[in-house]
Phi, psi and omega in degrees: 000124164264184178195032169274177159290312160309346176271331163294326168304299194315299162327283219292358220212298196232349235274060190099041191282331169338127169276138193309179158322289193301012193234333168222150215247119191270328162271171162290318220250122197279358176202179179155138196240144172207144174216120178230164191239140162269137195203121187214145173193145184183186147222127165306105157062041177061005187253339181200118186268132182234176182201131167215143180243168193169139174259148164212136198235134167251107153263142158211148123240207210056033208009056177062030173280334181245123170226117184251147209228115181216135187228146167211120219243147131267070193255117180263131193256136180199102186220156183059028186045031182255147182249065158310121162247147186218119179242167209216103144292110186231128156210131150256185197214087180283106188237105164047246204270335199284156141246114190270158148216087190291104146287073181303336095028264160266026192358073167218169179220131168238108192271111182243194180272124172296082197302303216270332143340284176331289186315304191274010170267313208265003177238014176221005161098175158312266186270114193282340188288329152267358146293353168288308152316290198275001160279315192297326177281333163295332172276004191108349180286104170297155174247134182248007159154188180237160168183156190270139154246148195046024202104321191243128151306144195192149179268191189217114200258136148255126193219100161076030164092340198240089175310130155234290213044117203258149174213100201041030175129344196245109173274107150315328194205197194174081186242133184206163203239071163194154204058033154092357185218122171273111196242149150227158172231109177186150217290126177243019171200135189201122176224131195245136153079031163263160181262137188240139183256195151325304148326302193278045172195034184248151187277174164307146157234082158273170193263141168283087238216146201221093183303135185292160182265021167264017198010035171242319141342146152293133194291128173299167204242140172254150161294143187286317192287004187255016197279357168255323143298003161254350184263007228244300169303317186294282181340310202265346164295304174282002178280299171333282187289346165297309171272010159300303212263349195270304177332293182309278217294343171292330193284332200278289164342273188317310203277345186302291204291329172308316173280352183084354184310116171268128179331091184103013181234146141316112185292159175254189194286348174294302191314307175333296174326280210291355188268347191268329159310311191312308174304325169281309169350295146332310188253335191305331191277326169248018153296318185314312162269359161280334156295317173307306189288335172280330166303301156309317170310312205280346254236317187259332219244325180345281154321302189285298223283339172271001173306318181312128174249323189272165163278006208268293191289344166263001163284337167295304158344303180292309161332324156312287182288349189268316194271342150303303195238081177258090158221015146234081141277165151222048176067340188277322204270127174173192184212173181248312189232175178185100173241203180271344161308316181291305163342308205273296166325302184314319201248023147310309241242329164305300194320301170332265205312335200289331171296346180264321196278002163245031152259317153321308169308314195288326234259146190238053135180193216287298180297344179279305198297334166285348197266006193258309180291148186283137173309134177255157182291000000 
Protein backbone atom coordinates (compact mmCIF):
# COMPACT_ATOMS: atom_id res chain seq x y z
CA UNK A 1 0.00 0.00 0.00
CA UNK A 2 1.36 3.69 -0.56
CA UNK A 3 0.65 6.70 1.05
CA UNK A 4 2.50 9.54 -0.87
CA UNK A 5 1.24 12.30 -2.72
CA UNK A 6 2.81 10.55 -5.52
CA UNK A 7 0.46 7.82 -5.63
CA UNK A 8 -2.31 10.06 -5.81
CA UNK A 9 -1.03 12.22 -8.47
CA UNK A 10 -0.05 9.32 -10.06
CA UNK A 11 -4.04 7.76 -9.91
CA UNK A 12 -4.88 10.93 -11.38
CA UNK A 13 -2.65 11.06 -14.40
CA UNK A 14 -2.03 7.40 -15.32
CA UNK A 15 -3.84 4.92 -13.26
CA UNK A 16 -5.37 2.10 -15.37
CA UNK A 17 -5.43 3.55 -19.13
CA UNK A 18 -6.71 1.17 -20.78
CA UNK A 19 -10.03 1.60 -21.93
CA UNK A 20 -13.53 -0.22 -20.96
CA UNK A 21 -15.88 -2.27 -23.61
CA UNK A 22 -18.41 0.64 -23.62
CA UNK A 23 -15.77 3.00 -24.44
CA UNK A 24 -14.36 1.70 -27.45
CA UNK A 25 -15.23 1.34 -31.18
CA UNK A 26 -12.48 -0.53 -32.95
CA UNK A 27 -14.86 -1.20 -36.15
CA UNK A 28 -17.98 -0.08 -38.30
CA UNK A 29 -19.54 -3.23 -37.49
CA UNK A 30 -20.90 -4.42 -34.07
CA UNK A 31 -20.23 -7.77 -34.59
CA UNK A 32 -18.90 -10.21 -37.40
CA UNK A 33 -17.57 -14.31 -37.57
CA UNK A 34 -14.57 -14.42 -40.72
CA UNK A 35 -12.72 -17.28 -41.89
CA UNK A 36 -9.60 -16.69 -43.83
CA UNK A 37 -7.20 -18.93 -45.64
CA UNK A 38 -3.56 -18.14 -45.46
CA UNK A 39 -1.04 -18.54 -48.10
CA UNK A 40 2.77 -17.11 -48.32
CA UNK A 41 5.82 -18.82 -50.29
CA UNK A 42 9.19 -17.57 -51.31
CA UNK A 43 12.90 -17.07 -50.58
CA UNK A 44 13.99 -15.20 -47.88
CA UNK A 45 16.67 -12.69 -48.97
CA UNK A 46 17.98 -15.93 -51.58
CA UNK A 47 19.22 -18.18 -48.49
CA UNK A 48 16.09 -19.98 -47.62
CA UNK A 49 13.13 -20.91 -49.42
CA UNK A 50 9.58 -21.27 -47.57
CA UNK A 51 5.77 -22.00 -48.46
CA UNK A 52 3.13 -21.85 -45.59
CA UNK A 53 -0.62 -22.57 -45.56
CA UNK A 54 -2.80 -22.10 -42.66
CA UNK A 55 -6.68 -21.28 -41.50
CA UNK A 56 -7.68 -18.48 -39.46
CA UNK A 57 -11.04 -17.42 -37.66
CA UNK A 58 -11.85 -13.70 -36.24
CA UNK A 59 -15.26 -13.31 -34.00
CA UNK A 60 -15.66 -10.22 -32.40
CA UNK A 61 -18.65 -7.70 -30.69
CA UNK A 62 -18.83 -4.82 -29.42
CA UNK A 63 -17.34 -3.46 -32.16
CA UNK A 64 -14.58 -5.22 -31.30
CA UNK A 65 -13.78 -4.34 -27.63
CA UNK A 66 -14.30 -8.85 -27.21
CA UNK A 67 -12.49 -10.55 -29.70
CA UNK A 68 -10.84 -13.85 -30.49
CA UNK A 69 -8.43 -14.25 -33.17
CA UNK A 70 -7.22 -18.09 -33.88
CA UNK A 71 -4.78 -19.20 -36.46
CA UNK A 72 -3.35 -22.43 -37.65
CA UNK A 73 -0.44 -22.20 -39.58
CA UNK A 74 1.67 -24.97 -41.43
CA UNK A 75 5.33 -23.70 -42.44
CA UNK A 76 8.01 -25.58 -44.42
CA UNK A 77 11.22 -24.61 -44.40
CA UNK A 78 13.90 -25.51 -47.08
CA UNK A 79 17.33 -24.62 -46.81
CA UNK A 80 20.68 -26.64 -47.59
CA UNK A 81 18.58 -29.37 -48.96
CA UNK A 82 17.25 -29.72 -45.58
CA UNK A 83 13.24 -29.39 -45.21
CA UNK A 84 12.01 -28.26 -41.87
CA UNK A 85 8.19 -28.59 -41.12
CA UNK A 86 6.59 -26.23 -38.30
CA UNK A 87 3.14 -25.90 -37.30
CA UNK A 88 1.77 -23.61 -35.18
CA UNK A 89 -1.75 -22.77 -32.88
CA UNK A 90 -2.22 -19.37 -31.67
CA UNK A 91 -5.59 -18.17 -30.27
CA UNK A 92 -6.30 -15.36 -28.38
CA UNK A 93 -9.12 -13.92 -26.70
CA UNK A 94 -9.36 -9.60 -26.22
CA UNK A 95 -12.22 -9.57 -23.50
CA UNK A 96 -12.38 -5.14 -23.05
CA UNK A 97 -9.19 -4.29 -21.00
CA UNK A 98 -8.13 -8.30 -20.23
CA UNK A 99 -5.89 -10.62 -22.81
CA UNK A 100 -6.42 -14.62 -22.46
CA UNK A 101 -3.40 -16.34 -24.72
CA UNK A 102 -3.91 -20.11 -25.09
CA UNK A 103 -0.68 -22.12 -25.09
CA UNK A 104 -1.67 -24.93 -26.58
CA UNK A 105 1.51 -26.25 -26.43
CA UNK A 106 1.54 -26.03 -22.52
CA UNK A 107 -2.30 -26.35 -22.25
CA UNK A 108 -2.57 -23.39 -20.38
CA UNK A 109 -4.08 -19.77 -20.97
CA UNK A 110 -2.47 -16.50 -19.68
CA UNK A 111 -4.23 -13.95 -18.52
CA UNK A 112 -2.75 -10.52 -18.57
CA UNK A 113 -3.68 -6.67 -19.06
CA UNK A 114 -4.71 -5.83 -22.55
CA UNK A 115 -1.39 -3.23 -23.35
CA UNK A 116 -2.19 -2.52 -26.71
CA UNK A 117 -5.67 -2.05 -26.15
CA UNK A 118 -4.63 0.94 -23.77
CA UNK A 119 -2.23 2.36 -26.00
CA UNK A 120 -4.24 2.65 -29.09
CA UNK A 121 -7.59 3.89 -27.21
CA UNK A 122 -5.71 6.74 -25.68
CA UNK A 123 -4.27 7.59 -28.70
CA UNK A 124 -7.52 7.17 -30.85
CA UNK A 125 -10.29 8.07 -28.78
CA UNK A 126 -13.59 6.56 -28.14
CA UNK A 127 -13.48 5.58 -32.11
CA UNK A 128 -10.45 3.84 -33.26
CA UNK A 129 -12.00 2.65 -36.37
CA UNK A 130 -11.77 6.41 -38.22
CA UNK A 131 -8.59 6.85 -36.57
CA UNK A 132 -7.24 3.94 -38.30
CA UNK A 133 -8.08 5.46 -41.78
CA UNK A 134 -6.59 9.06 -40.81
CA UNK A 135 -3.30 7.36 -39.42
CA UNK A 136 -3.19 5.09 -42.93
CA UNK A 137 -3.17 8.48 -44.41
CA UNK A 138 -0.41 9.95 -42.12
CA UNK A 139 1.67 7.16 -42.93
CA UNK A 140 1.47 7.80 -46.80
CA UNK A 141 -1.49 5.29 -47.56
CA UNK A 142 -3.43 5.63 -50.67
CA UNK A 143 -6.73 4.20 -51.57
CA UNK A 144 -5.77 2.70 -54.98
CA UNK A 145 -9.15 1.04 -55.94
CA UNK A 146 -11.85 -1.55 -54.97
CA UNK A 147 -13.06 -5.23 -55.07
CA UNK A 148 -15.31 -7.72 -53.70
CA UNK A 149 -14.21 -10.27 -51.11
CA UNK A 150 -16.31 -12.79 -49.29
CA UNK A 151 -18.94 -11.31 -51.15
CA UNK A 152 -18.67 -8.03 -49.54
CA UNK A 153 -17.53 -5.04 -51.06
CA UNK A 154 -14.17 -3.16 -49.93
CA UNK A 155 -11.40 -0.61 -50.63
CA UNK A 156 -8.21 -0.99 -51.14
CA UNK A 157 -5.49 0.61 -49.32
CA UNK A 158 -1.86 0.61 -50.01
CA UNK A 159 0.23 1.62 -47.01
CA UNK A 160 4.25 1.07 -46.64
CA UNK A 161 4.15 -2.07 -49.44
CA UNK A 162 1.28 -3.54 -47.66
CA UNK A 163 -2.31 -3.82 -49.89
CA UNK A 164 -5.34 -4.45 -47.87
CA UNK A 165 -8.84 -4.20 -48.69
CA UNK A 166 -11.04 -2.83 -45.88
CA UNK A 167 -14.85 -3.20 -44.95
CA UNK A 168 -15.56 -0.91 -42.07
CA UNK A 169 -12.60 -1.15 -40.64
CA UNK A 170 -11.90 -4.99 -41.33
CA UNK A 171 -9.45 -6.18 -43.96
CA UNK A 172 -10.94 -8.70 -45.99
CA UNK A 173 -7.82 -9.63 -48.05
CA UNK A 174 -4.20 -8.51 -46.95
CA UNK A 175 -0.96 -8.80 -49.17
CA UNK A 176 2.41 -7.91 -48.81
CA UNK A 177 5.96 -8.35 -50.77
CA UNK A 178 8.93 -8.27 -48.75
CA UNK A 179 12.25 -9.92 -48.41
CA UNK A 180 11.52 -12.42 -51.18
CA UNK A 181 8.17 -13.83 -49.59
CA UNK A 182 4.63 -13.18 -50.88
CA UNK A 183 1.79 -13.28 -48.35
CA UNK A 184 -1.94 -13.36 -48.71
CA UNK A 185 -4.17 -13.36 -46.05
CA UNK A 186 -8.32 -13.71 -47.22
CA UNK A 187 -11.50 -13.99 -45.81
CA UNK A 188 -13.40 -16.82 -47.87
CA UNK A 189 -16.21 -16.22 -45.58
CA UNK A 190 -17.72 -13.50 -43.38
CA UNK A 191 -20.92 -12.44 -41.62
CA UNK A 192 -21.55 -9.19 -40.18
CA UNK A 193 -23.81 -7.56 -37.57
CA UNK A 194 -24.51 -11.46 -36.15
CA UNK A 195 -25.54 -12.40 -33.00
CA UNK A 196 -22.99 -14.09 -30.66
CA UNK A 197 -23.43 -15.91 -27.69
CA UNK A 198 -21.11 -17.42 -25.15
CA UNK A 199 -20.01 -20.34 -27.15
CA UNK A 200 -18.61 -18.33 -29.44
CA UNK A 201 -16.17 -16.75 -26.96
CA UNK A 202 -15.52 -20.14 -25.18
CA UNK A 203 -11.76 -21.07 -24.61
CA UNK A 204 -9.86 -24.35 -24.36
CA UNK A 205 -10.18 -25.82 -20.92
CA UNK A 206 -6.97 -25.38 -19.68
CA UNK A 207 -5.87 -23.78 -16.38
CA UNK A 208 -5.80 -20.13 -16.35
CA UNK A 209 -2.32 -18.40 -15.02
CA UNK A 210 -2.43 -14.67 -14.38
CA UNK A 211 0.79 -13.07 -15.82
CA UNK A 212 2.70 -10.62 -13.19
CA UNK A 213 3.44 -7.66 -14.55
CA UNK A 214 7.18 -7.81 -14.05
CA UNK A 215 6.51 -10.56 -16.52
CA UNK A 216 9.23 -12.14 -14.71
CA UNK A 217 8.00 -14.00 -11.48
CA UNK A 218 5.79 -17.27 -12.26
CA UNK A 219 2.64 -16.80 -13.07
CA UNK A 220 -0.47 -17.67 -10.59
CA UNK A 221 -3.05 -20.13 -11.53
CA UNK A 222 -6.50 -18.45 -10.94
CA UNK A 223 -9.52 -19.77 -10.22
CA UNK A 224 -11.87 -20.01 -13.45
CA UNK A 225 -14.82 -19.17 -11.22
CA UNK A 226 -13.63 -15.85 -10.22
CA UNK A 227 -12.45 -14.62 -13.92
CA UNK A 228 -15.48 -12.68 -14.25
CA UNK A 229 -15.76 -11.17 -11.43
CA UNK A 230 -11.82 -10.09 -11.74
CA UNK A 231 -12.20 -9.12 -14.92
CA UNK A 232 -15.30 -6.87 -14.26
CA UNK A 233 -13.40 -5.19 -11.39
CA UNK A 234 -10.15 -4.50 -13.91
CA UNK A 235 -13.27 -2.98 -16.24
CA UNK A 236 -14.43 -0.92 -13.51
CA UNK A 237 -10.83 0.48 -12.67
CA UNK A 238 -10.27 1.35 -16.22
CA UNK A 239 -13.56 2.96 -16.74
CA UNK A 240 -12.38 5.07 -13.37
CA UNK A 241 -8.95 6.07 -15.07
CA UNK A 242 -10.00 6.73 -18.48
CA UNK A 243 -12.08 9.29 -17.01
CA UNK A 244 -9.40 10.58 -14.91
CA UNK A 245 -7.26 10.63 -17.98
CA UNK A 246 -9.80 12.71 -19.83
CA UNK A 247 -10.23 15.24 -16.94
CA UNK A 248 -6.22 15.75 -17.38
CA UNK A 249 -6.33 16.12 -20.46
CA UNK A 250 -8.95 18.62 -20.55
CA UNK A 251 -7.10 20.54 -17.19
CA UNK A 252 -4.03 20.30 -19.72
CA UNK A 253 -6.21 22.20 -22.80
CA UNK A 254 -7.38 25.03 -20.16
CA UNK A 255 -3.99 25.90 -18.68
CA UNK A 256 -2.62 25.96 -22.09
CA UNK A 257 -5.19 28.87 -23.59
CA UNK A 258 -4.55 30.66 -19.96
CA UNK A 259 -0.94 30.90 -20.58
CA UNK A 260 -1.22 31.75 -24.24
CA UNK A 261 0.41 28.44 -25.87
CA UNK A 262 -0.88 28.81 -29.24
CA UNK A 263 -1.89 25.72 -31.07
CA UNK A 264 0.60 23.61 -32.80
CA UNK A 265 3.65 26.00 -31.46
CA UNK A 266 6.30 24.99 -28.82
CA UNK A 267 5.27 26.77 -25.56
CA UNK A 268 8.53 28.43 -24.30
CA UNK A 269 10.21 28.18 -21.37
CA UNK A 270 8.40 30.78 -19.17
CA UNK A 271 4.78 29.46 -20.87
CA UNK A 272 6.02 25.87 -19.34
CA UNK A 273 6.34 27.29 -15.95
CA UNK A 274 3.35 29.38 -15.87
CA UNK A 275 1.23 26.44 -17.71
CA UNK A 276 2.80 23.89 -14.42
CA UNK A 277 1.22 26.31 -12.40
CA UNK A 278 -1.74 26.85 -14.01
CA UNK A 279 -2.32 22.85 -13.66
CA UNK A 280 -1.53 22.54 -9.99
CA UNK A 281 -3.86 25.18 -9.36
CA UNK A 282 -6.35 22.78 -11.38
CA UNK A 283 -5.70 19.68 -9.82
CA UNK A 284 -5.00 20.89 -6.04
CA UNK A 285 -8.88 20.72 -4.82
CA UNK A 286 -9.11 17.35 -6.51
CA UNK A 287 -5.70 15.70 -4.87
CA UNK A 288 -6.67 17.32 -2.04
CA UNK A 289 -9.62 15.55 -1.76
CA UNK A 290 -8.58 12.32 -2.54
CA UNK A 291 -5.77 12.52 0.06
CA UNK A 292 -8.57 13.03 2.64
CA UNK A 293 -10.46 10.47 1.31
CA UNK A 294 -7.31 8.22 1.26
CA UNK A 295 -6.83 9.30 5.24
CA UNK A 296 -10.29 8.03 5.91
CA UNK A 297 -9.92 4.84 4.43
CA UNK A 298 -6.54 4.30 6.55
CA UNK A 299 -8.22 5.48 9.17
CA UNK A 300 -10.89 3.55 9.15
CA UNK A 301 -8.70 0.14 7.90
CA UNK A 302 -6.26 0.90 10.92
CA UNK A 303 -7.66 -0.99 13.65
CA UNK A 304 -8.73 -4.24 11.51
CA UNK A 305 -5.29 -4.49 9.70
CA UNK A 306 -3.47 -4.44 12.89
CA UNK A 307 -5.56 -6.79 14.02
CA UNK A 308 -5.00 -9.32 11.00
CA UNK A 309 -2.88 -12.05 11.74
CA UNK A 310 -3.34 -13.66 8.11
CA UNK A 311 -3.22 -12.67 4.45
CA UNK A 312 -6.93 -13.79 3.98
CA UNK A 313 -7.65 -11.28 6.62
CA UNK A 314 -6.21 -8.47 6.34
CA UNK A 315 -7.37 -8.42 2.55
CA UNK A 316 -10.93 -8.72 3.93
CA UNK A 317 -10.13 -5.51 5.69
CA UNK A 318 -8.99 -3.82 2.86
CA UNK A 319 -11.85 -4.95 0.71
CA UNK A 320 -13.95 -3.47 3.57
CA UNK A 321 -12.27 -0.15 3.30
CA UNK A 322 -11.93 -0.07 -0.19
CA UNK A 323 -15.75 -0.61 -0.60
CA UNK A 324 -16.59 2.38 2.03
CA UNK A 325 -14.13 4.93 0.90
CA UNK A 326 -14.01 4.40 -2.88
CA UNK A 327 -12.68 7.84 -4.00
CA UNK A 328 -9.28 6.86 -2.00
CA UNK A 329 -8.81 3.59 -3.41
CA UNK A 330 -6.05 4.32 -5.58
CA UNK A 331 -6.16 0.48 -7.02
CA UNK A 332 -3.18 -0.53 -4.76
CA UNK A 333 -4.58 -1.22 -1.63
CA UNK A 334 -4.98 -4.80 -0.82
CA UNK A 335 -1.50 -7.36 -0.45
CA UNK A 336 0.24 -10.06 -1.82
CA UNK A 337 2.07 -11.53 1.39
CA UNK A 338 1.56 -10.67 5.07
CA UNK A 339 3.65 -11.33 8.01
CA UNK A 340 4.86 -9.44 10.70
CA UNK A 341 7.28 -7.14 8.92
CA UNK A 342 5.40 -6.27 6.41
CA UNK A 343 2.58 -5.69 9.27
CA UNK A 344 4.85 -3.75 11.03
CA UNK A 345 6.21 -1.42 7.76
CA UNK A 346 1.98 -1.29 6.77
CA UNK A 347 1.26 0.55 9.72
CA UNK A 348 4.21 2.69 9.84
CA UNK A 349 3.43 4.22 7.07
CA UNK A 350 -0.51 4.61 8.10
CA UNK A 351 0.65 6.11 11.28
CA UNK A 352 3.01 8.67 9.05
CA UNK A 353 0.38 9.49 6.68
CA UNK A 354 -2.74 9.77 9.38
CA UNK A 355 -0.04 12.42 11.08
CA UNK A 356 -0.15 14.35 7.83
CA UNK A 357 -3.75 14.80 7.73
CA UNK A 358 -4.78 17.79 9.72
CA UNK A 359 -1.68 19.84 7.79
CA UNK A 360 -3.13 18.58 5.15
CA UNK A 361 -6.84 19.84 5.77
CA UNK A 362 -5.09 23.18 6.29
CA UNK A 363 -2.88 23.65 3.25
CA UNK A 364 -4.61 26.08 0.70
CA UNK A 365 -2.34 24.73 -2.68
CA UNK A 366 -0.28 22.45 -4.22
CA UNK A 367 3.12 23.19 -2.60
CA UNK A 368 1.52 23.69 1.10
CA UNK A 369 0.08 19.97 0.33
CA UNK A 370 3.72 18.57 -0.45
CA UNK A 371 5.17 19.80 2.58
CA UNK A 372 2.56 18.01 4.70
CA UNK A 373 3.54 14.60 3.15
CA UNK A 374 5.84 12.09 4.93
CA UNK A 375 9.26 11.58 3.08
CA UNK A 376 9.55 8.25 1.56
CA UNK A 377 13.41 6.55 1.95
Amino acid sequence: MKTTLAISILVLTTSNLALAEGQVKRYFVESAKIDYEIKSAGNAMGMMKTKTIGKKRLIFNQYGANEITEENKIEKRTQGGKTTTIKSHQLKYMKGSMLYSVDFEKKRIIRMKNTAMAMAGLMGGKDMASTGEAMMKKMGGKKIGSDKVAGHSCDIWEVMGVKQCMYKGIPLRVETDMMGIKSVEIATKAEFDVKLGKDDFKLPDFPVYDMNEDMISAPKKLDKNQLDAMDKKVEKQTDKGADEVQKMLKMMAEAAIKVGIDKGKAPSEDQQKSMQQAMQGMMFPVIKRKTLAQAEMMEFAKGCFDAADTLKEVNKCAKKAAAKFPDGNDGEIGFDSWNAEVKKETMSEINQFLQAAPCIKKADNMQQLEKCMPDED
